[in-house]
C-alpha positions in Angstrom: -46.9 49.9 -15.3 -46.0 46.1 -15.9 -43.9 45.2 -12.3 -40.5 43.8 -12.5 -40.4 41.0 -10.7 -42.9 39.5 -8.2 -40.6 39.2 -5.4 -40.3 42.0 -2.8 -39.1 41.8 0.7 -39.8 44.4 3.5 -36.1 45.8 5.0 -37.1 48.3 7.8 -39.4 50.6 6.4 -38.3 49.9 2.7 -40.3 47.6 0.2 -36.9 46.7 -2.0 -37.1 44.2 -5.3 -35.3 41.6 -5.7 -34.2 42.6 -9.3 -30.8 42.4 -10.7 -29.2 46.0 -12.2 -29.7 44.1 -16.2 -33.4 43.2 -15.3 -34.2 47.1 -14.0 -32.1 48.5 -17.2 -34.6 46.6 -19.5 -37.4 47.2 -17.6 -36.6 50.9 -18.1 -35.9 50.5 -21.5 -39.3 49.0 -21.7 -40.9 51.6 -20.0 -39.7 54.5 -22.5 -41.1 52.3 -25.6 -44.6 52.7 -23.5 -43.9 56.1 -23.1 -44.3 55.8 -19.1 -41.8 57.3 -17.1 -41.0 56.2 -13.5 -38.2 57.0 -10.3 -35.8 55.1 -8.9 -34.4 55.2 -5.2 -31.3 53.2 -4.6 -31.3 52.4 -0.9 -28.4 52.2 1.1 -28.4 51.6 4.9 -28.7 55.2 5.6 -31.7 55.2 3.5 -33.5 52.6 5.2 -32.5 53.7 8.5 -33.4 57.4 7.5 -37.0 55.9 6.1 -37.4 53.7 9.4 -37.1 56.9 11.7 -39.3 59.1 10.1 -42.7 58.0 8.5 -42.5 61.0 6.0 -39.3 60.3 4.6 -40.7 56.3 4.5 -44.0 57.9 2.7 -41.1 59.8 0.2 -39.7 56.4 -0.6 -42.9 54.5 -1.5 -43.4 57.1 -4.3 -40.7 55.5 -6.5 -42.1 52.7 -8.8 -38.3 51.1 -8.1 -36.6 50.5 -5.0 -32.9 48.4 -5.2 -30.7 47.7 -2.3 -27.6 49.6 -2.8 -25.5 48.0 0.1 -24.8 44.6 1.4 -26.5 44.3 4.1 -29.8 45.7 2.9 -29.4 42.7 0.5 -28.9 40.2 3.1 -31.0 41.8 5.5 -34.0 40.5 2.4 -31.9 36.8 1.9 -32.6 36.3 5.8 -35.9 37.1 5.3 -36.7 34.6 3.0 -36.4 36.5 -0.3 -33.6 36.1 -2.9 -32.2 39.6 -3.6 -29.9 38.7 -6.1 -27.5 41.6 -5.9 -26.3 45.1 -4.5 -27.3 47.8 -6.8 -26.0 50.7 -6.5 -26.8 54.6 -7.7 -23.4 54.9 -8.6 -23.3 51.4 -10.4 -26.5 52.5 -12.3 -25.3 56.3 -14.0 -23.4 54.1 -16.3 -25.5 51.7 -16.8 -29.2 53.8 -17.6 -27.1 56.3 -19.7 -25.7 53.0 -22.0 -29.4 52.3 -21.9 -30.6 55.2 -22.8 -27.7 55.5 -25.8 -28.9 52.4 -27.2 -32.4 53.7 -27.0 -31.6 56.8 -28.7 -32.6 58.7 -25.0 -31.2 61.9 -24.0 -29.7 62.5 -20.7 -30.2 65.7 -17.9 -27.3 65.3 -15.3 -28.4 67.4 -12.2 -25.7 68.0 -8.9 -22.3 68.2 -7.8 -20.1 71.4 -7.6 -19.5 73.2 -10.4 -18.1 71.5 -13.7 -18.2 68.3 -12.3 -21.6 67.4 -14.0 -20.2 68.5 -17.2 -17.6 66.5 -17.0 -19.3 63.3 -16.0 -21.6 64.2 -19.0 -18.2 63.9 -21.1 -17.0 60.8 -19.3 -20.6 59.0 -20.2 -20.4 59.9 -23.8 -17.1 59.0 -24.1 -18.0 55.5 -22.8 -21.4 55.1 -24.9 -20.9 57.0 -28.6 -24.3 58.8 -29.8 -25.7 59.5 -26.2 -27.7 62.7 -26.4 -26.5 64.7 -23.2 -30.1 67.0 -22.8 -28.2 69.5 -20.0 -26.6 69.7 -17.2 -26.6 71.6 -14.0 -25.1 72.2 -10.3 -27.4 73.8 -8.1 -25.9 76.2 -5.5 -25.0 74.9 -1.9 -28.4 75.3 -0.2 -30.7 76.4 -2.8 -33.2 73.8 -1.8 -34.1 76.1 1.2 -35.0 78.8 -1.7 -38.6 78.3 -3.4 -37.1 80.6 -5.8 -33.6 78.2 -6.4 -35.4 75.3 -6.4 -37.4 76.3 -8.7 -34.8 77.9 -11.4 -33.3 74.2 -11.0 -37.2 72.9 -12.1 -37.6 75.1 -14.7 -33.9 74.2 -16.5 -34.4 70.4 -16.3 -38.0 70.8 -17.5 -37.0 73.2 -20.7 -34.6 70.3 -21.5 -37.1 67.5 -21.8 -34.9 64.8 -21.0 -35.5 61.4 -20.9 -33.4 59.9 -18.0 -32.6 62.4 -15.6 -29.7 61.3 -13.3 -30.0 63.6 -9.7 -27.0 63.1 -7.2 -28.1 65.5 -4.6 -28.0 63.1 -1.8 -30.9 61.4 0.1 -34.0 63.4 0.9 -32.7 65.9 -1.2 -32.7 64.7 -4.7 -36.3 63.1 -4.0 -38.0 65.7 -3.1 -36.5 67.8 -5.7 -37.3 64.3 -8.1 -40.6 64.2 -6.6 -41.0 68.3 -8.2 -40.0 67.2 -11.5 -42.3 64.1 -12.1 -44.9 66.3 -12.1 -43.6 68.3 -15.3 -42.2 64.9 -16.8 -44.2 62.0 -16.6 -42.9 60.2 -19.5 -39.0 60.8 -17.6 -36.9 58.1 -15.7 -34.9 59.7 -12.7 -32.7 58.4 -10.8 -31.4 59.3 -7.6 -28.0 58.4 -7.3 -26.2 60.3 -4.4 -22.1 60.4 -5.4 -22.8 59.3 -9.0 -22.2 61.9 -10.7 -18.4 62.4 -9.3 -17.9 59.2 -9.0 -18.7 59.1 -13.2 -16.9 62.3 -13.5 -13.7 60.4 -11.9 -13.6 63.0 -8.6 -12.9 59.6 -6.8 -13.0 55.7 -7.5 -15.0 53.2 -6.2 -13.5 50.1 -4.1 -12.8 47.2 -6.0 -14.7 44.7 -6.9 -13.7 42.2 -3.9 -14.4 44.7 -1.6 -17.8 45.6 -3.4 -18.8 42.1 -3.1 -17.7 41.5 0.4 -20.0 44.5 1.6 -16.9 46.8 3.0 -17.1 49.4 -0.2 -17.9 51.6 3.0 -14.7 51.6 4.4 -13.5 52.2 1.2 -15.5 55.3 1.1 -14.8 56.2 4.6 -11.2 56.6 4.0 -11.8 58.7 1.2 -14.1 61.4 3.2 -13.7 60.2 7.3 -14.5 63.5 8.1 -17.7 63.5 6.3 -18.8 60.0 7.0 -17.5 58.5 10.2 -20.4 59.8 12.4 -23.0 58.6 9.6 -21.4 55.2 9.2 -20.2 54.5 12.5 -22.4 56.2 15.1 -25.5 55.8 13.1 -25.3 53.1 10.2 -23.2 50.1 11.5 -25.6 49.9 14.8 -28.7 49.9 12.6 -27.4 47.4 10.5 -26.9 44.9 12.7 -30.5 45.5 14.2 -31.7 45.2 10.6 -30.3 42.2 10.3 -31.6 40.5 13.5 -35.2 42.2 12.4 -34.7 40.0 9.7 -34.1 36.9 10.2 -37.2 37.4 13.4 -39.3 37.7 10.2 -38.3 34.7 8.7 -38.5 32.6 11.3 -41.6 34.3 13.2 -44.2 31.9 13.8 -47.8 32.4 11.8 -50.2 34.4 14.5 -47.3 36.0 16.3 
């Protein structure tokens, strides 16, 4: 598959492009016409620090032919290293953006996670927003049924019988790639995207920061207002440490001399 762009920087354990959101959309676009299908992982810090710490989960990364930077400091952390990521894109930022895509393309969509309706109703809020999207299916797995062979694959099997083209998985991070990873195998010529809170973000279960606050990199607190008692010991304990690590990593890399 033709690359996107040239221009990739290491962040921790994570290869990320520098592509912009419009320059992935086309490329995916592109991609269908060829009949090639493909995965995208959206990394936030978590991811990158999740992928740093474990080798395995680094190894489950890799197998996406796209990797963004979905938070502002993976995108700086690849500006100090010398390559211009030109933006935060984010899994949540995408679900809108693929399924207009894949409406003007004539695609069909599979939404996949969340509780129970709320895929549905993202499903409505999408074609709402883009008129003639084909909406292939959707489903909400139960709580833990990727610790069931037998689950996981009933969630296989309905995805697979619905031959989408863009499948959108908001399972959360390894989660939906692994369970991405199972269904490449049945749908090569499919786009998935892992896209954590996207789908109740889409189906308006809660709203995203503005766009100052986007663009200064604090959409985090944002969130961690919205769920502290799910988030603070991710973002606090764990995250905000290892970003500032990966940020010094960085600019090492940049300025390390040639030998060293």
């Amino acid at each position: 598959m033709p690359e996107i762009s040239q221009a990739r920087v290491r962040v921790g354990a994570v290869d990320v492009w520098a592509v912009p959101e419009s320059g992935l959309a086309e490329h995916v676009a592109a991609a269908w016409r060829r009949a090639e299908g493909g995965a995208i992982v959206t990394a936030n810090v978590d991811i990158v620090r999740a992928a740093t710490l474990d080798p395995a989960l680094a190894a489950l990364v890799a197998e996406s032919e796209v990797v963004v930077a979905d938070g502002m400091p993976v995108v700086w952390a690849g500006r100090l290293a010398g390559v211009p990521v030109p933006e935060r894109v984010t899994g949540s930022s995408l679900v809108f953006t693929l399924a207009g895509v894949a409406a003007r393309e004539d695609r069909s969509v599979y939404l996949l996670g969340g509780d129970p309706g709320v895929p549905e109703k993202a499903a409505d809020a999408l074609v709402a927003r883009f008129p003639g999207l084909r909406v292939a299916g959707t489903d909400s797995p139960p709580f833990g049924f990727h610790t069931s062979a037998e689950l996981t694959a009933e969630a296989v099997a309905a995805a697979v019988e619905a031959k989408p083209d863009l499948v959108l998985v908001g399972l959360g991070f390894p989660k939906q790639e692994r369970l991405i990873r199972l269904l490449r195998a049945e749908l090569p010529e499919t786009w998935f995207l892992g896209c954590g809170a996207g789908i109740p973000m889409a189906a308006g279960e809660f709203r995203r920061a503005s766009g100052v606050v986007q663009k200064v990199g604090a959409e985090w607190l944002h969130r961690l207002a919205l769920e502290p008692r799910r988030l603070a010991k991710r973002y606090l304990r764990d995250d905000l440490p290892f970003a500032f690590r990966l940020l010094g990593g960085a600019l090492r890399t940049r300025f390390r001399r040639p030998g060293e």
